[in-house]
C-alpha positions, -999 to +999 in steps of 0.1 A: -432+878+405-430+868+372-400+859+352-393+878+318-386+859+284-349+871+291-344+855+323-363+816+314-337+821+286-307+826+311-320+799+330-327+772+304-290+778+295-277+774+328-295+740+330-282+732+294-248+739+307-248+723+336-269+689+319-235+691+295-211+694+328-229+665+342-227+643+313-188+653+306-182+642+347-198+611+342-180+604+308-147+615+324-159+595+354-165+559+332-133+569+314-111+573+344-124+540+351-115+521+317-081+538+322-073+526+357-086+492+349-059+491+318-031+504+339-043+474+367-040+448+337-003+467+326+007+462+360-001+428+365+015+419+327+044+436+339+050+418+370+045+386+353+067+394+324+095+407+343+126+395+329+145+402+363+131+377+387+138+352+356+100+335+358+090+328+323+050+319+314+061+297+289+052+264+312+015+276+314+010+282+274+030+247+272+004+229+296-028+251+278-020+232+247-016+198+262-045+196+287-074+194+261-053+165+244-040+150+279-067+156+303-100+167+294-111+175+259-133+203+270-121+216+310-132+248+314-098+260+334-112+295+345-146+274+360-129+239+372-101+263+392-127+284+408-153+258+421-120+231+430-104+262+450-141+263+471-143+228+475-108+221+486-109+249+504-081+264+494-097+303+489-104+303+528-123+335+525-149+321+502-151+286+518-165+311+549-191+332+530-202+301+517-209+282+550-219+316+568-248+320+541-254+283+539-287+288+565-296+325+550-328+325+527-307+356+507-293+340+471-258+330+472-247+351+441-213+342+441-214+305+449-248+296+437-236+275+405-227+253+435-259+242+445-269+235+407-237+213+401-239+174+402-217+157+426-200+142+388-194+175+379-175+181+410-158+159+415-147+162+371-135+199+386-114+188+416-097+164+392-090+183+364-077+211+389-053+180+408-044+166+375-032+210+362-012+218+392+010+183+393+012+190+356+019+229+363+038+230+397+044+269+390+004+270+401+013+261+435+027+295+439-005+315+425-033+296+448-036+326+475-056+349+471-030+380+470-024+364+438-060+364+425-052+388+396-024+370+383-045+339+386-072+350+365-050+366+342-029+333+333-063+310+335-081+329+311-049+328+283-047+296+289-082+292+282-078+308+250-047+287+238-072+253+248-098+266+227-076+273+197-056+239+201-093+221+202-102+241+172-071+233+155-069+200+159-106+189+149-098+215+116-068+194+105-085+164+112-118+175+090-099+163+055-092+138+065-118+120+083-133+097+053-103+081+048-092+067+086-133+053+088-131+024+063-111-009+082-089-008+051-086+025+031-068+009+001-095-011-009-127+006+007-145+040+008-172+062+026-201+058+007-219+080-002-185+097+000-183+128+022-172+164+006-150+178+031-142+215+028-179+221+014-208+241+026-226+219+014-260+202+034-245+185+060-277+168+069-260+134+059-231+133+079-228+119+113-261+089+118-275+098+091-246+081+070-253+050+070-211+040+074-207+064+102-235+055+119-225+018+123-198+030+139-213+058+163-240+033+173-245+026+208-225-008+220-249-019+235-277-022+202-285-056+193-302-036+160-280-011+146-307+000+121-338-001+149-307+018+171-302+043+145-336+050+133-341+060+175-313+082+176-325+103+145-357+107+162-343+119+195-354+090+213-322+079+225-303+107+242-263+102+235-239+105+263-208+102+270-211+067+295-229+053+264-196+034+248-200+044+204-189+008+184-159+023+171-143+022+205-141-015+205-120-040+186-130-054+153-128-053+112-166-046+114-174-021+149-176-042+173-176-075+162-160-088+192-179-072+217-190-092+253-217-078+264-206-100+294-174-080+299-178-047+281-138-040+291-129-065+267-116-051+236-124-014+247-102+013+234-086-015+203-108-003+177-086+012+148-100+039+144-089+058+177-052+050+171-056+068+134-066+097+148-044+099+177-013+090+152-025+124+132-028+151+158+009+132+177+027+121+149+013+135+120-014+130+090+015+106+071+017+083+100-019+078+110-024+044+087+009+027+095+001+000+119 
């Protein structure tokens, strides 16, 4: 039986109606969603801001700006909490999934960053995780996993205080960088002198200066120019167990240096105590000896 014009047009706007009905449940569907998920992150705000169980967050924001300047320059709280808690076996749950899938050829989504770790970079986890909670004893409380909202919720504001704090610090610090290089500012000067504050090229700073590079050089270069030429070229890969000349003792970097007994002398240089006297004590006390 055929259908007349009238009734394909009654049909293709049923289907337009019900393609619109479709796409305004799934919109209402993915907005239900945002909405619960902002009411879950209310909630848990709430709980932790409420004034009558008299907890306060303050010692967590406190900590958040120490730990990059105390503990570890560049921790990544939200990652060192989450592989420590596995490893120490703290979250019990996941310490379970992880051995129960340990002999299974299926991809351990969850856990798999595990197997791609070095045992230093463990290990730099577990520590900074110890070396948070002793600082933090209010963490002690939130390492369960009936907790695990709060948990993330405080570890990732924290990790948004450290950032700041490591951004502000190496800001303040930018202006005032050329003068804390030279051994004695009154009479010495970078030079070529560096523009700080400019857009400019900055193709010239770090070992391509020829100041600063005498002082980032490797310890152990016998060269400093052969050294530098190398690390230009890539052909010397900079890390961190590779001790920079400024570290050590000395008018010059490194003059003293043993290479016999490379403790000798280590952390003296004056350059480190200038910079630490800025961010601690402030910019006006960082030459006074």
């Amino acid at each position: 039986m055929n259908s007349s014009p009238s009734d394909m047009e009654d049909d293709s706007a049923l289907d337009l109606k019900h393609n619109r009905s479709s796409k305004k449940g799934t919109s209402k569907t993915l907005q239900d969603g945002k909405q619960r998920k902002l009411k879950e992150k209310k909630k848990i705000k709430e709980e932790l801001y409420d004034p009558s169980d008299g907890k306060s967050l303050d010692p967590f924001w406190n900590a958040a700006q120490w730990i990059p300047r105390d503990i570890d320059l560049y921790c990544n709280i939200t990652s060192d909490f989450r592989i420590a808690m596995i490893l120490k076996s703290i979250d019990k749950e996941d310490q379970q999934r992880l051995k129960d899938t340990a002999g299974s050829k299926q991809p351990q989504n969850k856990h798999s960053v595990l197997d791609n770790m070095s045992e230093d970079d463990k290990q730099r986890a577990v520590s900074n995780f110890d070396k948070i909670v002793d600082f933090v004893p209010e963490f002690k409380k939130m390492l369960h996993r009936k907790n695990k909202d709060k948990l993330d919720f405080i570890l990732k504001k924290m990790y948004t205080i450290m950032r700041s704090t490591r951004a502000d610090d190496s800001s303040r610090l930018r202006k005032d960088i050329p003068k804390y290089v030279p051994p004695d500012p009154s009479t010495m000067s970078l030079n070529p002198p560096i523009l700080t504050g400019s857009k400019e090229d900055r193709s010239g700073l770090g070992f391509a200066h020829p100041q600063l590079a005498l002082l980032l050089c490797l310890i152990m270069a016998t060269k400093m120019s052969k050294t530098r030429i190398k690390l230009l070229d890539g052909r010397i890969r900079v890390t961190a167990s590779k001790l920079p000349a400024f570290m050590y003792i000395g008018f010059e970097p490194a003059e003293q240096y043993n290479p016999n007994a490379i403790h000798e002398g280590l952390l003296k240089g004056y350059y480190v105590p200038r910079v630490y006297r800025h961010i601690f004590t402030g910019p006006g006390t960082a030459l006074k000896d």
